[in-house]
N, C-alpha and C positions, 0 to 999 in steps of 0.2 A: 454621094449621099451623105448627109451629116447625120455625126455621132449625136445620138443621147443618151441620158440615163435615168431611168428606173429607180425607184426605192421599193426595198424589201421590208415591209413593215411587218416585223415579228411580233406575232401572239402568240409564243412559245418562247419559252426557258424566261418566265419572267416571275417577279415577286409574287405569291398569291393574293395579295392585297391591290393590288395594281389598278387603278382606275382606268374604266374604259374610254374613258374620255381624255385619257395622255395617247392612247394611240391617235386618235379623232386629231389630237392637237399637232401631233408629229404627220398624219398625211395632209393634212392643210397647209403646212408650216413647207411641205415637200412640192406642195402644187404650187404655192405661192413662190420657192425657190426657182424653178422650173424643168423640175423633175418632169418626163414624159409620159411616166404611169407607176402603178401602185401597184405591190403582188404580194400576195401572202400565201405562206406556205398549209400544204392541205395534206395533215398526217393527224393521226389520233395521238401518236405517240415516238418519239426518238429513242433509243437505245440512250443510256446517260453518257456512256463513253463519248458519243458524238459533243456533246456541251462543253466538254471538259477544255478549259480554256478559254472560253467563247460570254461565258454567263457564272455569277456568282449566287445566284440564285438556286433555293434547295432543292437535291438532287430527290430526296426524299417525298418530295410534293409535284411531279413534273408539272408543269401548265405548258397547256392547251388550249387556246378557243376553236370553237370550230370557222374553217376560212370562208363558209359560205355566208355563212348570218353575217359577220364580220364583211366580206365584200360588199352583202346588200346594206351594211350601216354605211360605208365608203363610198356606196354610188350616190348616198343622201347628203354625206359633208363634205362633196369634193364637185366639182366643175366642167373643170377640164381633162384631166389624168384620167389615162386608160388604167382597167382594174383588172382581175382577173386571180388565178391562182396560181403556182407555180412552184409544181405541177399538180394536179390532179389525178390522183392512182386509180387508171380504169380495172375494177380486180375488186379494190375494194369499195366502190361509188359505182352502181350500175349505169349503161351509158342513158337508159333512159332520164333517169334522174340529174346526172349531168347535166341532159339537153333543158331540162325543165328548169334548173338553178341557174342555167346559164342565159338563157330566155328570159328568167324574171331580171335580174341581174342586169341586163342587156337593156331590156326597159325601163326600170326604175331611172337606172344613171342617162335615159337616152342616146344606149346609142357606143357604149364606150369598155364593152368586154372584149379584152383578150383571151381565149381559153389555153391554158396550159397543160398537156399530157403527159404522164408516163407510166410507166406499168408498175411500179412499186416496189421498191426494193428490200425494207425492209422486215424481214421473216418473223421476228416477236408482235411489230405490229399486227401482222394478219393473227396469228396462233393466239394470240395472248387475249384476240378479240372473238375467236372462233371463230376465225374467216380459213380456207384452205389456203395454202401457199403452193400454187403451182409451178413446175420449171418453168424457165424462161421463155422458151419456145410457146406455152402455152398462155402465159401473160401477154406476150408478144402477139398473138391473135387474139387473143382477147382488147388486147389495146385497138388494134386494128379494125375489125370489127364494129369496136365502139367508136369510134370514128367515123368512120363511114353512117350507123346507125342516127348517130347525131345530127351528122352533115345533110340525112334525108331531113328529118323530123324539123328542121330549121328550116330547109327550103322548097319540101316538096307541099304542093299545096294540096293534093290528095294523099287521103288515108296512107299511112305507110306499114307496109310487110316486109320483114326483113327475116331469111332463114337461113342463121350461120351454122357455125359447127358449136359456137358456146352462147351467143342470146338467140335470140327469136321474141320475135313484136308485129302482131296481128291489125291491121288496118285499126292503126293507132291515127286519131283524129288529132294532131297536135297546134292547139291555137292558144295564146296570140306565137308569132314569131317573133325573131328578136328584129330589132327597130335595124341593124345591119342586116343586109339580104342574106351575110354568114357570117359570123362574128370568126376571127382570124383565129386558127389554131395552130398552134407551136408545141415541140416537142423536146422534153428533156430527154440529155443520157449521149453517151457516145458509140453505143455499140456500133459494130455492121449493120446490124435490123436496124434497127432503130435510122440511122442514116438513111437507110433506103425507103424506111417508112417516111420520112419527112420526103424524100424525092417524090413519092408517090401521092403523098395526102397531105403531107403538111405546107404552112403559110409561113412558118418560120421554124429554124432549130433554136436552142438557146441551152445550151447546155451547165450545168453545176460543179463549178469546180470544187466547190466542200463537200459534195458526195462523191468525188473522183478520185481524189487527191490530186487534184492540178493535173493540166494539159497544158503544153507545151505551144506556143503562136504557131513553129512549124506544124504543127497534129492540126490545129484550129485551121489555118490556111488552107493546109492539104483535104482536109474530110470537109470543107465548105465549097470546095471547089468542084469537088468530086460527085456532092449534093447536089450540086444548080447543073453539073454536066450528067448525072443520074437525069435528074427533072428534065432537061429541054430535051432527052432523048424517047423521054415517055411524051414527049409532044406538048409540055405545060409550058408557058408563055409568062404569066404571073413571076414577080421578082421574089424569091423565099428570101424572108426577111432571117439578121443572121445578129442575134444575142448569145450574151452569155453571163451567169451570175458567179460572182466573187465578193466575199468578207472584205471590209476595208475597217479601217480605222483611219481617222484625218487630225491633225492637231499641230499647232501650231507652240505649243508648251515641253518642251526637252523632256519633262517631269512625267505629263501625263503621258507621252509617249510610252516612257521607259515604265511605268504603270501598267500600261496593257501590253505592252512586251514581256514581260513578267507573266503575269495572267497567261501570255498565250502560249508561254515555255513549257505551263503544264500540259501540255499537250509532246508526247513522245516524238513525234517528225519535228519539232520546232526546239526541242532540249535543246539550248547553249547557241542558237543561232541570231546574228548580226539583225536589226531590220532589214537593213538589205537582203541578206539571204532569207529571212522568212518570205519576202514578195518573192525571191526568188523561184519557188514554192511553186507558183502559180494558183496559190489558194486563197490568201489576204494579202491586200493592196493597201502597206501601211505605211502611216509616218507622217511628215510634214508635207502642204500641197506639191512640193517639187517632186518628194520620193513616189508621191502616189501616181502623179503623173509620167514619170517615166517609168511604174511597174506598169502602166496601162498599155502605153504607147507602142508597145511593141504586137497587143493582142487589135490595138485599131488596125494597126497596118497589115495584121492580116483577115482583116474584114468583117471586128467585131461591126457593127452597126447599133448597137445598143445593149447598153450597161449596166446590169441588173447591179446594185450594191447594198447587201445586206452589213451593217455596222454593228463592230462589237466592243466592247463587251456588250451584249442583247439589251443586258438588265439596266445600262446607266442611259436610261432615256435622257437626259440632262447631257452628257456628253455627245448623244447622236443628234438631239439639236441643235448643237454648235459643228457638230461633223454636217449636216444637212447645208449650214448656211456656209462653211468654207468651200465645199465642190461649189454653190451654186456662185461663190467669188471668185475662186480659186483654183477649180478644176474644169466645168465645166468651159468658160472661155479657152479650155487651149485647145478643146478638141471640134472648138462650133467650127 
């Protein structure tokens, strides 16, 4: 199956004067390159420590757009690219509501949503908005849950009732449907749950290595493998598609390398280390087309399938689209 890749089009950590119309111009510029689809990220708010290194942008003013209005502008300046979020905190987005943004979504672009899941990690997000932060265990059925709830309300064509232990939905009449008979749901995160939730429900895993701190090709390999032998044991037939996202930087200038090499130093796991050893990382995939392609190369081979790549620094839109047209010269061709 041939590799693609994804663009992570961030509407966070960015200047607040920021015209919405450079992002508009950057997923054009990504479809026309021949990115395979467009994802933005679906949080209210990052902790600042996470930016540090990533965005020069004030730490004082966070920006946010929200990913749903933002996807349904994408599904109007864009074509051919699958959109979608990635991921989607079911916890703090009821699944109902999901199903309903993902539906319009779904049909505005005709036809071209990927839905992205996971249970939310971040604990100031929830509190600081007066949402509860439940344990894991209970995010984790609650993620569940809302999957399933979704997967009805998208394809069942009678009323649906659903009576779990955290939603319940009373012969919900849900019309139009999305223009896909189910639009393809993928799951962030590495846990044990979480893997077996994807064996069980999910259409693809695609896990984060900047909210992980990097995994390792052998960890990718192994827990991918163990996924699709979970799945054909529960009797599923369907291929679970198998992404993953990663920070890159691309550049072909010594200077601006050493530029956001800098930048990225401020961040404590990266203090005083080589580019090569920062990819070594498993978290950003940087440097000139060669370096990036062989920080890659080793997560194809153990059966990424496609390549979510969020570029940093967030804030130098100007630099990501000169990063955008080197992968579509320069990196994409080694892995078609």
């Amino acid at each position: 199956m041939s590799i693609t890749f994804a663009f992570k089009l961030n509407v966070h950590g960015q200047h607040v004067d920021t015209p919405f119309e450079r992002y508009l111009e950057l997923a054009r510029r990504a479809e026309a390159a021949g990115f395979s689809a467009i994802y933005v990220i679906d949080h209210l708010l990052l902790p600042a420590p996470r930016l540090i290194g990533i965005t020069s942008a004030d730490s004082e003013r966070p920006y946010f757009l929200d990913c749903w209005c933002t996807l349904a502008a994408l599904a109007q300046a864009t074509k051919r690219v699958r959109i979608g979020p990635q991921v989607t905190p079911i916890g703090l987005r009821h699944p109902v509501f999901i199903a309903k943004w993902g539906a319009t979504v779904d049909r505005i672009s005709n036809g071209r949503l990927s839905l992205g899941v996971g249970l939310g990690h971040q604990e100031v997000e929830y509190v600081s908005h007066g949402f509860p932060y439940p344990p894991f265990k209970e995010r984790f059925e609650r993620m569940t849950e809302g999957v399933e709830i979704i997967r009805r309300l998208w394809s069942q064509a009678s009323p649906v009732t659903y009576e779990g232990k955290h939603y319940t939905v009373r012969d919900v009449n849900f019309w139009p449907k999305p223009v896909q008979s189910i639009p393809p749901i993928f799951y962030g995160g590495t846990s044990p749950s979480i893997r077996r939730g994807v064996a069980r429900l999910g259409d693809g895993w695609s896990p984060a290595a900047p909210q992980l701190g990097g995994f390792t090709p052998a960890f990718y390999q192994e827990s991918l493998a163990a996924i699709r032998a979970d799945a054909a044991a529960q009797g599923r037939t369907s291929h679970i598609r198998a992404g993953a996202l990663f920070l890159t930087m691309i550049s072909e200038d010594p200077q601006e390398i050493d530029r956001v090499a800098t930048l990225l130093r401020q961040r404590s796991s990266y203090a005083g280390l080589s580019v090569d050893e920062i990819n070594s990382r498993g978290v950003t995939m940087m440097g000139t087309p060669d370096q990036v392609c062989r920080a890659l190369e080793p997560y194809a081979r153990a059966g990424v399938e496609e390549f979510t790549v969020s570029f940093v620094p967030m804030d130098d839109l100007d630099l990501i689209r000169r990063g955008i047209d080197l992968y579509a010269r320069k990196v994409m061709p080694r892995f078609a």
